[in-house]
C-alpha positions as CSV (number, residue, x, y, z in Angstrom):
1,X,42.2,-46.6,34.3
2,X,38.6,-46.1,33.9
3,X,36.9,-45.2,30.7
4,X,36.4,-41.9,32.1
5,X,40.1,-40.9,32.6
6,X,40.5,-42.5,28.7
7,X,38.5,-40.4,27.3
8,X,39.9,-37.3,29.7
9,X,42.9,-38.0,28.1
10,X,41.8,-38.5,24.5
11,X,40.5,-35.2,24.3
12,X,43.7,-33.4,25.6
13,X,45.3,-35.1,23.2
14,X,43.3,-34.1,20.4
15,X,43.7,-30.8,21.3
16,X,47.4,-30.9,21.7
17,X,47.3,-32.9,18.0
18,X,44.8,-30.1,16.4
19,X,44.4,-27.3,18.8
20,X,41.5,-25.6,16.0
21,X,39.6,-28.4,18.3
22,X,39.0,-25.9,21.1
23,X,36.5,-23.9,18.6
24,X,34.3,-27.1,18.6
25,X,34.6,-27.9,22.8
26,X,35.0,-24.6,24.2
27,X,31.7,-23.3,24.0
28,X,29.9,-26.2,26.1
29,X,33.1,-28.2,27.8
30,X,34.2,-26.7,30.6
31,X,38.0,-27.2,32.9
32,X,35.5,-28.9,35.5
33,X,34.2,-31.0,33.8
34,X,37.3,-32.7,34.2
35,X,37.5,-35.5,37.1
36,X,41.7,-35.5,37.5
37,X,43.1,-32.1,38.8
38,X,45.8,-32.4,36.4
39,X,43.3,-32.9,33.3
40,X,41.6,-30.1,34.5
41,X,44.3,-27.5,34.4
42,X,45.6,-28.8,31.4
43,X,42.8,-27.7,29.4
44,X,41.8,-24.5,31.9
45,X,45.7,-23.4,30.5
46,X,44.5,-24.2,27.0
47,X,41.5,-22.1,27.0
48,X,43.6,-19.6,28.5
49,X,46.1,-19.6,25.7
50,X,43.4,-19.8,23.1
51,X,41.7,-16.4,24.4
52,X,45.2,-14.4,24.8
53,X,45.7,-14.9,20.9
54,X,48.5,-17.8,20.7
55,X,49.3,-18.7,17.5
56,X,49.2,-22.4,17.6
57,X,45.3,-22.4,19.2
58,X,44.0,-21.5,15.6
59,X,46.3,-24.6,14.0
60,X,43.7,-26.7,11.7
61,X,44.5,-30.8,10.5
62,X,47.4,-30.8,8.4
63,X,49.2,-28.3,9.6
64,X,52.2,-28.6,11.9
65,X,52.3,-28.1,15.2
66,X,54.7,-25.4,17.3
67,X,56.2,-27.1,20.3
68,X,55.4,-23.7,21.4
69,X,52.0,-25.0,22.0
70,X,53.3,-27.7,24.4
71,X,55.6,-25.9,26.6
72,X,53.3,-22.9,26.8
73,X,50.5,-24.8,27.9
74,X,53.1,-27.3,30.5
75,X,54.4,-23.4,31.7
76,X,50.5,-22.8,32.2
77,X,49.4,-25.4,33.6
78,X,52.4,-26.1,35.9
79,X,51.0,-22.4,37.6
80,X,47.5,-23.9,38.3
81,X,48.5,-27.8,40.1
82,X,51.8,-29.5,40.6
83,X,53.4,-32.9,38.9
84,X,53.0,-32.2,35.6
85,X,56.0,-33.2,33.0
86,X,56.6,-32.4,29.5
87,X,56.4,-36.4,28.9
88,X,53.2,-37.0,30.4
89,X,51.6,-33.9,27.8
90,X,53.3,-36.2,25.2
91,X,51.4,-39.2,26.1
92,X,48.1,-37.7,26.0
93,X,48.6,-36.7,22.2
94,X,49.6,-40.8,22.0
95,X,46.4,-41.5,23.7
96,X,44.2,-40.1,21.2
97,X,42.9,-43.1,18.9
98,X,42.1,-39.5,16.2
99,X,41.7,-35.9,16.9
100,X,39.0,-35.5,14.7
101,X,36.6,-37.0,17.5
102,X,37.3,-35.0,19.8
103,X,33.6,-33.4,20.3
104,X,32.5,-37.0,21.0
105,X,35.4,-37.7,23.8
106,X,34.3,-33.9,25.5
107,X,30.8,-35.7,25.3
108,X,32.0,-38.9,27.2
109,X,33.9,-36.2,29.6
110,X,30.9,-34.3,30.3
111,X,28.8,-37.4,30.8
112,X,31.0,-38.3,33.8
113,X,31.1,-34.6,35.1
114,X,27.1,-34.8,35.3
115,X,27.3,-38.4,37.2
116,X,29.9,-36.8,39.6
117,X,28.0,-33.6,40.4
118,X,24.8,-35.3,40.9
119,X,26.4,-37.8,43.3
120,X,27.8,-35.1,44.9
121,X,24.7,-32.8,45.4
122,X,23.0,-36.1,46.4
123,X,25.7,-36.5,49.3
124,X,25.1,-32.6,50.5
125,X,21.4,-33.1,51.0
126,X,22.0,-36.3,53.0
127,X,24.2,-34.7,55.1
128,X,22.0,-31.9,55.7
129,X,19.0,-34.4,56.5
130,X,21.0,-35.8,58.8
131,X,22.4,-33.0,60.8
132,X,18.8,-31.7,60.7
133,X,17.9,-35.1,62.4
134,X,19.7,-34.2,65.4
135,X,19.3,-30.6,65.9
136,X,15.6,-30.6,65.1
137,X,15.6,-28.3,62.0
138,X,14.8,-28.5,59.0
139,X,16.6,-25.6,57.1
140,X,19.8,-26.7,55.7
141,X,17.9,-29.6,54.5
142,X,15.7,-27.6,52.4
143,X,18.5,-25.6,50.9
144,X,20.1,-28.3,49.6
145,X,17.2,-29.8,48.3
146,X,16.8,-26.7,46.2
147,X,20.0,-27.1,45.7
148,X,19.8,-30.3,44.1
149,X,16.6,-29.2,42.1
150,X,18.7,-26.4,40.1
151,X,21.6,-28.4,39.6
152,X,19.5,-30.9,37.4
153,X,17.9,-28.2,36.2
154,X,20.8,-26.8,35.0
155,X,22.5,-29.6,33.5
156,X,19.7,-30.7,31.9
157,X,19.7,-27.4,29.9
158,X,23.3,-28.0,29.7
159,X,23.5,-31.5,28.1
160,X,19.9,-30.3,26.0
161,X,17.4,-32.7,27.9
162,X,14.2,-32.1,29.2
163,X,13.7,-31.3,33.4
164,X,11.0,-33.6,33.7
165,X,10.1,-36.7,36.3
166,X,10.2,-40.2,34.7
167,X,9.9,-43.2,37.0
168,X,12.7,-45.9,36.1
169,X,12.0,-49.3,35.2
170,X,12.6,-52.1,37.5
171,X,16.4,-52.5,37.3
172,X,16.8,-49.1,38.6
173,X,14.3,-49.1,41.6
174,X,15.2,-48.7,44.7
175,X,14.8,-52.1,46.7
176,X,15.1,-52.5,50.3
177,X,15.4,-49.6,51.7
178,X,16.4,-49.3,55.0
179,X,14.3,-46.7,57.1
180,X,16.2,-43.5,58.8
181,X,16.3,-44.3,62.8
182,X,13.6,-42.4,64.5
183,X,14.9,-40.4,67.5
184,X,12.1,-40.5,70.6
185,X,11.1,-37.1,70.5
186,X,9.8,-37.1,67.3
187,X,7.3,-40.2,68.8
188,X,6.3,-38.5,71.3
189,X,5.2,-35.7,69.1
190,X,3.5,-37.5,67.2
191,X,1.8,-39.2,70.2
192,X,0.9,-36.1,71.8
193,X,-0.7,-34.8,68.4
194,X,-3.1,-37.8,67.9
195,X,-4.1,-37.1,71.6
196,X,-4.8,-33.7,70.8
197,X,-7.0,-34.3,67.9
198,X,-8.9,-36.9,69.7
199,X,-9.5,-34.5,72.6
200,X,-10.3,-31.8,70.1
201,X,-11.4,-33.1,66.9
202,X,-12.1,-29.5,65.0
203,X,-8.7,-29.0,65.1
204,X,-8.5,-31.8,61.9
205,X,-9.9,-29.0,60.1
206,X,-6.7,-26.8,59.7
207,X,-4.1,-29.9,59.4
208,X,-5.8,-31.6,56.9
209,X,-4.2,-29.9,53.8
210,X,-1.0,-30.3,54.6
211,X,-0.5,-33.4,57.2
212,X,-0.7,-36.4,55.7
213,X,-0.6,-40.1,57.5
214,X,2.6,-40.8,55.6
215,X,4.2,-37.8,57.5
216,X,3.7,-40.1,60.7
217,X,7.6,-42.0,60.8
218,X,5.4,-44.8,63.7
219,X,3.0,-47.2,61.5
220,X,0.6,-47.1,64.2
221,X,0.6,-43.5,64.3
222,X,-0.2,-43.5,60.7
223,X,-3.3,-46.0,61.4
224,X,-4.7,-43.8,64.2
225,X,-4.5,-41.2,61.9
226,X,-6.4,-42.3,59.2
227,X,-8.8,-43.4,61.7
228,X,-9.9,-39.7,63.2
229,X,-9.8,-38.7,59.4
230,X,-12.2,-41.1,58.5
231,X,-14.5,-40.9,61.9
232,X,-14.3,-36.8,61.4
233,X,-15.2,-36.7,57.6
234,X,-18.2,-39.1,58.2
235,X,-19.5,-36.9,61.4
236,X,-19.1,-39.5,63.8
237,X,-18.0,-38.8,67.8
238,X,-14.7,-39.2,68.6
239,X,-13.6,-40.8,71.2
240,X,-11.2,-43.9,72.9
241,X,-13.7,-46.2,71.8
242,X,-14.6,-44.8,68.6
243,X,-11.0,-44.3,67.1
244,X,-10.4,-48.5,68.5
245,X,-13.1,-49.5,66.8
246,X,-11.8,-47.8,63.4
247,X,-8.8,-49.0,63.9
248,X,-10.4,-52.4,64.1
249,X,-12.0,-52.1,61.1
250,X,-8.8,-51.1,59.2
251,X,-6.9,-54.5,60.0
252,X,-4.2,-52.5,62.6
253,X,-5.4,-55.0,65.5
254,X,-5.4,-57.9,63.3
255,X,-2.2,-57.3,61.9
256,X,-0.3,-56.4,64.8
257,X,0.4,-52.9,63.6
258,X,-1.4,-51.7,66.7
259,X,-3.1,-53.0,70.4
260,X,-6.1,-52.0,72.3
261,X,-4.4,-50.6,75.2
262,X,-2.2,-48.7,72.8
263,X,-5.0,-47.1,71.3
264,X,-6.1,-46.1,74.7
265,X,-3.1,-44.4,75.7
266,X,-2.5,-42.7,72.5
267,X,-6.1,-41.7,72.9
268,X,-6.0,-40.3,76.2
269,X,-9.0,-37.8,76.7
270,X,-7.2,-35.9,79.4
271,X,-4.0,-35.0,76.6
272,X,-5.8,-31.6,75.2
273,X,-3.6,-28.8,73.4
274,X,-3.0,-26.6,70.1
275,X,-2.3,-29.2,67.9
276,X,-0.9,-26.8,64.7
277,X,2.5,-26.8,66.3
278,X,3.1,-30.5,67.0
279,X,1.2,-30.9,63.7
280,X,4.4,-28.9,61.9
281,X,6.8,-30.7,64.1
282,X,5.6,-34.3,62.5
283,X,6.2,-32.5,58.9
284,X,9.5,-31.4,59.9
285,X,10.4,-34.5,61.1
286,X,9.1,-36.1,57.2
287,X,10.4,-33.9,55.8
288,X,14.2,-34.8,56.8
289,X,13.5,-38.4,57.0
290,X,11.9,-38.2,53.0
291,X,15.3,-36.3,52.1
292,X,17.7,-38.5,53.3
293,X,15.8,-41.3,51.3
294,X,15.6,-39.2,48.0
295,X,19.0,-38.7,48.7
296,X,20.1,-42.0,48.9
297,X,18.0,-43.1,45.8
298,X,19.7,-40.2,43.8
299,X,23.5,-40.6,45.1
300,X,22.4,-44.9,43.9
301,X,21.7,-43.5,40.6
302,X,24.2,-41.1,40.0
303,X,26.7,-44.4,40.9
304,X,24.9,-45.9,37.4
305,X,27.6,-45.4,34.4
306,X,25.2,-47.1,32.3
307,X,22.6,-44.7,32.9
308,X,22.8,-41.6,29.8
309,X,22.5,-38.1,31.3
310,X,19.3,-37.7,30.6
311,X,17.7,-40.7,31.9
312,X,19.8,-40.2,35.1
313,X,18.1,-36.7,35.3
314,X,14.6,-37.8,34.8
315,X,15.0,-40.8,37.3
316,X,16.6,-38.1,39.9
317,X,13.9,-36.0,39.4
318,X,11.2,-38.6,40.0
319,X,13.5,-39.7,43.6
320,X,13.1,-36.2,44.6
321,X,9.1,-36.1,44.0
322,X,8.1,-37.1,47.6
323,X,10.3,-34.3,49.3
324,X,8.8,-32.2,46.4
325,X,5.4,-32.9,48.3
326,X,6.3,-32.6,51.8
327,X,7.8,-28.9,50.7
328,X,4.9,-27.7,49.7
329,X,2.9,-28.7,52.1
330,X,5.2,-27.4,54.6
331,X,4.6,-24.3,52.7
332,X,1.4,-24.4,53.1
333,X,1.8,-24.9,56.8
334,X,3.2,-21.6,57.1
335,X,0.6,-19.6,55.4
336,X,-2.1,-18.1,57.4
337,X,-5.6,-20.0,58.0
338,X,-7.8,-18.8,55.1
339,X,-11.1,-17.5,57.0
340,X,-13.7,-20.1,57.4
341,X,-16.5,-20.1,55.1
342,X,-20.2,-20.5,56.1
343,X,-21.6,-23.6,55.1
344,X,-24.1,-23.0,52.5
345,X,-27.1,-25.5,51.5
346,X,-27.0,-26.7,48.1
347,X,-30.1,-27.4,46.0
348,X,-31.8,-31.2,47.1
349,X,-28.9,-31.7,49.8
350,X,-30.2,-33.6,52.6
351,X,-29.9,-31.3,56.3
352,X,-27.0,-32.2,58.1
353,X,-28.7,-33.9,60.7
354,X,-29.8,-36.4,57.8
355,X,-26.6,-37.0,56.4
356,X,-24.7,-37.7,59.7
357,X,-27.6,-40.0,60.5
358,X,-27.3,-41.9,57.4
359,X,-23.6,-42.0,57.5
360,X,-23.6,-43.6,60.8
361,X,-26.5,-46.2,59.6
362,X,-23.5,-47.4,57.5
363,X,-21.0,-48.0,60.4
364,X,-20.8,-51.1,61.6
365,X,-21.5,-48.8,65.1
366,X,-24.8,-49.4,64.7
367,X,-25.0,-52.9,64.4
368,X,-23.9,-53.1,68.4
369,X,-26.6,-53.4,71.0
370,X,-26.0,-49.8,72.4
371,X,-29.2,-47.5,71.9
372,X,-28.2,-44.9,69.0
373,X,-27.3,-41.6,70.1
374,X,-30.0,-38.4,69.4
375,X,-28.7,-36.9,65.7
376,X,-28.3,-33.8,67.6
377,X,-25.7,-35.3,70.4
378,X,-24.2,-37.2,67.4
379,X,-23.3,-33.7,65.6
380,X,-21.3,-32.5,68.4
381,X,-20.7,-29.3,67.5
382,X,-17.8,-30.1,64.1
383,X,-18.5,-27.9,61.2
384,X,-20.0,-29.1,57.8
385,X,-17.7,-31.8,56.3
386,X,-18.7,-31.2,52.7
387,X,-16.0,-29.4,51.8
388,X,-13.6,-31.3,53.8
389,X,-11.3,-34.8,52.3
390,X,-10.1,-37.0,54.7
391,X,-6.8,-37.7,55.0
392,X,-5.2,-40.8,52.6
């Protein structure tokens, strides 16, 4: 037997030994906290007879015990699960080492129940990512997610902790994780996207607050990202060429990550579209992918009987930070486009045209033999980028 069913045991027995025990456990240990069906309708039977008045429940140390107590709560019992004998409720008052400790064996018991519920919500939410994964949706997985988020919530008010993130050391870091397969669709979404923005370029504008390269499940995806960001916030054109080059300068050529006729294709100038929609369908997509892994990493946790309750809820807490992210800015996916402000001069600014002029004086684009491009062709008609951050 584990330690777990030991101390399940312990504390039935110390209530069988001094039933005036139940006035110290009832208030915070509950029948499911129990992890043995048996255990817990032993002690739901108990609670029972304590609040319809039985005369043994109120029996203090020192005083003898009815057998009244025993049968009563086997008759009980027996009406709740099946097995139970009158010799096995004798061994668990022989399994108690003293009945005096009982508060400390209800803490052991409800130290397990927290593990178990935790590994349990963690399963949920992993299921749910992955029945999202193949039908496309993303709803069941952000119930359980909530889910998940109240249930520590909850026991941490339960077991008197605090509901806050802590990263965990070393020995408790996830290492090695193996990525959730990526189906082809969501590929070609993201494909078609990054063709999109190329094509249109203001349409970076609405997607960058809530899109984030990260959210791209394709590495090279990501890259190509990061390059329109960056070629968009500095006012530079966009094109084939231009996002390659980028990409270049990043280290995705060099490193394989990416190839030049890639690039191309992704960038095809002929691909133009709305881009918001394929925009939420790579968030969706991150979304599921970022809750199976929080999942994983809590369900690996909750498997950690060395961990205390609280340190098990503050390193949950800190798995389920990503997928925290990704829901809000899903969220803010959803909301309406706020109305466009008018770009406003502030004092000793340099114009616009100056500022895209000396930005592209830094690029390595104009180091290449190619004349420079008139400041007004350069512009190309994208709004002010002052108020704009590129993505990271």
């Amino acid at each position: 037997m584990t330690p777990l069913v030991h101390a399940e045991q312990a504390v039935l027995g110390a209530i069988f030994l001094e039933p005036g025990q139940l006035d110290r456990l009832s208030p915070w240990l509950r029948p499911e906290h129990f992890s043995r069906p048996a255990h817990t309708a032993i002690y739901a039977a108990m609670l029972q007879l304590k609040t319809d008045g039985h005369p043994a429940a109120a029996t203090t140390a020192g005083f003898p015990i009815p057998l009244a107590w025993v049968t009563d709560t086997l008759r009980e019992a027996s009406a709740r699960t099946r097995g139970l004998t009158a010799s096995y409720l004798h061994s668990l008052a022989s399994a108690c080492p003293s009945p005096g400790h009982a508060p400390v064996y209800g803490r052991m018991v409800l130290e397990g129940a927290i593990h178990r519920s935790v590994a349990q919500h963690a399963a949920r939410l992993r299921q749910a990512a992955l029945a999202d994964s193949r039908a496309g949706t993303v709803e069941q997985t952000l119930h359980h997610a909530q889910v998940l988020t109240n249930v520590l919530a909850d026991l941490a008010r339960g077991w008197g902790a605090e509901a806050r993130p802590v990263q965990p050391p070393a020995p408790y870091t996830p290492q090695g994780e193996h990525p959730q397969p990526v189906g082809e669709q969501i590929l070609a979404d993201e494909e078609f996207l990054l063709g999109c923005l190329t094509s249109r370029p203001d349409q970076l504008l609405g997607l960058v607050r809530w899109l984030r390269p990260g959210d791209f499940a394709d590495p090279g995806h990501q890259q190509i990202y990061r390059a329109l960001g960056a070629l968009h916030h500095r006012g530079e054109p966009i094109d084939q060429l231009t996002v390659l080059w980028e990409t270049q300068h990043r280290g995705a050529l060099a490193d394989g990550t990416l190839d030049t006729e890639r690039v191309r294709r992704i960038c095809d100038p002929l691909v133009s579209a709305a881009a918001e929609h394929f925009g939420e369908q790579v968030v969706h997509a991150s979304l599921v992918r970022t809750a199976a892994l929080a999942a994983r990493q809590v369900g690996a946790l909750a498997d950690r009987d060395a961990l205390a309750p609280g340190q098990l809820i503050g390193y949950a807490l800190h798995a389920l930070g990503p997928l925290d992210d990704v829901r809000r800015r899903l969220g803010l996916a959803n909301e309406a486009e706020p109305e466009p402000r008018q770009p406003t001069s502030r004092p000793g600014a340099p114009p616009p045209a100056a500022r895209i002029d000396a930005a592209r004086a830094r690029s390595r684009l104009a180091n290449t033999t190619a004349p420079a491009a008139p400041a007004a062709a350069s512009r190309t008609a994208l709004p002010d980028r002052r108020n704009h951050r590129s993505p990271s």
